[in-house]
N, C-alpha and C positions, 0 to 999 in steps of 0.2 A: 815479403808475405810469410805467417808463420806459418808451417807445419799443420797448424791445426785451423785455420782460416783457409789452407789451401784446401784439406780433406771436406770442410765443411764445402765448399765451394764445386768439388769435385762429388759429392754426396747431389749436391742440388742440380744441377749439372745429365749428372747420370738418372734420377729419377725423372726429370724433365723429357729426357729422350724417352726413358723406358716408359712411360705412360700413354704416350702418342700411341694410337691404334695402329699396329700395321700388320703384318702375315701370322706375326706369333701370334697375335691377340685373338685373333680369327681363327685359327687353328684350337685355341686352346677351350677357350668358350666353345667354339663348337662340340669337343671331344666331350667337355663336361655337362652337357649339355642331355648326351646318353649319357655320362657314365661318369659318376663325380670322382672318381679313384681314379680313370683313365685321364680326366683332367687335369688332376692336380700330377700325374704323373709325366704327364705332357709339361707343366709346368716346371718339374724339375729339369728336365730335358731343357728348355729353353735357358735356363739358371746356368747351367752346365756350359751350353755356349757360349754364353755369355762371361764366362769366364775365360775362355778358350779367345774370347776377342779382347779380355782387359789383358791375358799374359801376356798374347801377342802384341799389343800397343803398347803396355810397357816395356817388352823389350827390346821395343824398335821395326819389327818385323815390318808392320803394317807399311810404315813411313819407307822402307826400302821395297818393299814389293810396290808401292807406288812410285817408285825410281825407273819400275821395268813393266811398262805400256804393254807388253804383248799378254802377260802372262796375270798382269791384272783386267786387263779387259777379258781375257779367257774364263779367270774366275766369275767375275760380274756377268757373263751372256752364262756360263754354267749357271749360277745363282737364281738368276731369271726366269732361263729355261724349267728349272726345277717348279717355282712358284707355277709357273705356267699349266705343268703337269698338275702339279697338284690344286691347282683351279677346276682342271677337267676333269680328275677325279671325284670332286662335288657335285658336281654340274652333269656328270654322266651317272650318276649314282642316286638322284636328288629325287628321281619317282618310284625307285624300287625299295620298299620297305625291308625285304628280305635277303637285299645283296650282301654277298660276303667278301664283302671291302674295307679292309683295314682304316679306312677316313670313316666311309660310312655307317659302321658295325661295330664303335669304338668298344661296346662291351668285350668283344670280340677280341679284341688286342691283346696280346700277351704285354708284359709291363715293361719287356726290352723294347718292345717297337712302341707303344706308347712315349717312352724315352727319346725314342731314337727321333718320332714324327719331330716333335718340337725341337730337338736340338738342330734335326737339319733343316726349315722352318727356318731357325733362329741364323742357323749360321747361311742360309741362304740371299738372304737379307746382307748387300754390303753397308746398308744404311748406318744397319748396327754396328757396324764394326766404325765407322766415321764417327761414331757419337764419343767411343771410345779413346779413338786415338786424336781426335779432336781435343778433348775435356783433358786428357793425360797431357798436351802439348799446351795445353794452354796455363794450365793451373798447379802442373807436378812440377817440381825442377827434376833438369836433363838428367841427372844422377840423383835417382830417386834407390835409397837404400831399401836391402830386401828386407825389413822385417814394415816399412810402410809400403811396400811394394804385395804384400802379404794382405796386408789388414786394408790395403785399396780391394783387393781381390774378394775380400771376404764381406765387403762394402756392396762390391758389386751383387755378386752371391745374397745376398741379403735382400736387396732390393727388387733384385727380379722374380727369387723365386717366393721373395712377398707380393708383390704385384699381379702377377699371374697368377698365383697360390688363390689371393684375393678374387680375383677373375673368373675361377675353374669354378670355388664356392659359391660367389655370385650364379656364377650360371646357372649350375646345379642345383639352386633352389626347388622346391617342388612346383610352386607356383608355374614358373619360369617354364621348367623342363616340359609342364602340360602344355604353355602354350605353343612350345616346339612343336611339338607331337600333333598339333592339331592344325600348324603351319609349315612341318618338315621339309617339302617338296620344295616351297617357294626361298625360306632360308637358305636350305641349300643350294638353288642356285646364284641366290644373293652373294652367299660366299665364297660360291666356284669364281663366279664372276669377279667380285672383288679381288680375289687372291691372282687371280689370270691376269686380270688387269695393272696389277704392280709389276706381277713378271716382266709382262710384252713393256711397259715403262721402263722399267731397268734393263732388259736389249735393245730394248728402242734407243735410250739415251746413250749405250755403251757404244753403240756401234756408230752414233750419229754426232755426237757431243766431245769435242775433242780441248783438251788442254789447255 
C-alpha cells in the first residue's frame, strides 16, 4: 500500500469516526448554541484532544496501556464518570435561565475553560481514542516516519476542528439559537440526559465487559 493510498485511507477512516454524534458533538452545539465564539472555542478544545489521542496512538501508548487492565479500566470508569457529571450539570441547570454555570451560561465562560470544556469532553470519551489507534493500526505501517507522523496529526487537526468548527456555526445560526431560546429548558435536559446516558454506558461496560 502507498504512502499516499494509506493517508487517504487514514483521512476517510478518521472523518468517519469524527462525524458520528457523541459527547463532543453535544457539548459543542450546545455551547454555541449561547454563544457562537464559545462554540467554536469549544471546538478548538475538542481538535486539541484529538490530537493528544492521534500522538498517543501513534506512538504506541494506547496499544500498551491496553496491555495493563487495571489502569485502563481506571481511565474508562474516570471517563464516564465525568460524562456522567457533566449530564447532571445540564439537566440540573436546564430551568434556571439565570444560573451561573459554566455549561449553562456559556457566554459566561472565559475562553480557557471554554477550551478546556471540550477537550475534556473529547478526551473523556475512550471511544475516541479507539478510532485512532484502531485506523493507525490498520492502515499506518508499524514504523511510521516522523514527518508522516506530523502531517497524520495535522490530518487529524484539520478534520475535527473542521467538523465541530462546522457544528458550532451551524448551531449558532440566528434562526437556530431562537428556537433554543424558546425551547431551552427541555434541550437541555435532552442533553443532560444523553450525555449521562453514555457516561453510566461506558462504566456500565468497563466494569461488566471483560476481554
Amino acid at each position: 500500500m502507498s504512502d499516499t493510498t494509506a493517508l487517504l485511507l487514514v483521512c476517510g477512516s478518521i472523518l468517519a469516526g469524527t462525524i458520528i454524534p457523541g459527547p463532543s458533538f453535544i457539548v459543542v452545539s450546545r455551547m454555541a448554541l449561547k454563544s457562537r465564539r464559545q462554540g467554536l472555542l469549544a471546538a478548538f478544545g475538542v481538535a486539541v484532544a484529538s490530537i493528544a489521542f492521534a500522538g498517543l496512538a501513534l506512538g504506541g501508548f494506547l496499544v500498551v496501556l491496553a496491555q495493563v487492565p487495571s489502569l485502563y479500566l481506571a481511565l474508562k470508569i474516570a471517563g464516564g464518570t465525568y460524562l456522567c457529571y457533566l449530564g447532571w450539570r445540564f439537566w440540573r441547570r436546564a430551568s434556571d435561565a439565570t444560573a451561573e454555570d459554566g455549561v449553562a451560561t456559556s457566554q459566561n465562560m472565559t475562553a480557557f475553560q471554554a477550551v478546556s470544556l471540550g477537550a475534556l469532553t473529547q478526551g473523556s470519551n475512550p471511544k475516541a481514542a479507539l478510532v485512532y489507534a484502531s485506523t493507525f493500526a490498520a492502515f499506518l505501517p508499524p514504523q511510521t516516519g516522523t514527518l508522516t507522523g506530523l502531517f497524520v496529526l495535522v490530518i487529524v487537526f484539520c478534520i475535527s476542528a473542521g467538523w465541530y468548527g462546522a457544528v458550532a456555526l451551524t448551531s449558532s445560526i440566528e434562526p437556530v439559537a431562537k428556537r433554543y431560546d424558546r425551547a431551552r429548558s427541555g434541550v437541555d435536559r435532552f442533553a443532560g440526559a444523553l450525555i449521562g446516558t453514555m457516561g453510566l454506558v461506558i462504566v456500565f461496560r468497563s466494569v461488566t465487559v471483560r476481554p
